[in-house]
Phi, psi and omega in degrees: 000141186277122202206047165245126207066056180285327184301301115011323200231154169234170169325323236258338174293322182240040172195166189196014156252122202324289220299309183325255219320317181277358152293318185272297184251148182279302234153127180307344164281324180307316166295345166268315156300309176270078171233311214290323188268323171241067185346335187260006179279322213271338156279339159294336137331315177261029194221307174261012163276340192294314201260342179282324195270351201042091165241069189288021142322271184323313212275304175348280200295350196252298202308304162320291211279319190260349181334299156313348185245308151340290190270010164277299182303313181285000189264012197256000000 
């Protein structure tokens, strides 16, 4: 799996199964609006598809790639 440009890709990218997705998210219009007002939920979102699938790839590459932002947010 390709887990390059995470910033680029959503949930909608690794998984294709309704109940994960209905789990995650309330409806795919609700997740983009609010990606649009909070850029960072879409790593909250793939940080908790990683750990409900144990994908430690994934969880990885979203730490990384968000790191910065990440470590912004808990410092507020």
């Amino acid at each position: 799996m390709d887990y390059t440009n995470l910033k680029e890709k959503t949930i909608f990218d690794f998984c294709n199964d309704e109940q994960i997705i209905a789990d995650l998210v309330v409806s795919k219009e609700d997740f983009f609006r609010d990606l649009k007002e909070y850029p960072l939920y879409n790593a909250h979102v793939l940080i908790e598809f990683a750990e409900l699938t144990n994908n430690k790839d994934l969880l990885q590459a979203v730490e990384k790639q968000y790191k910065k932002e990440l470590e912004a947010e808990n410092n507020e």
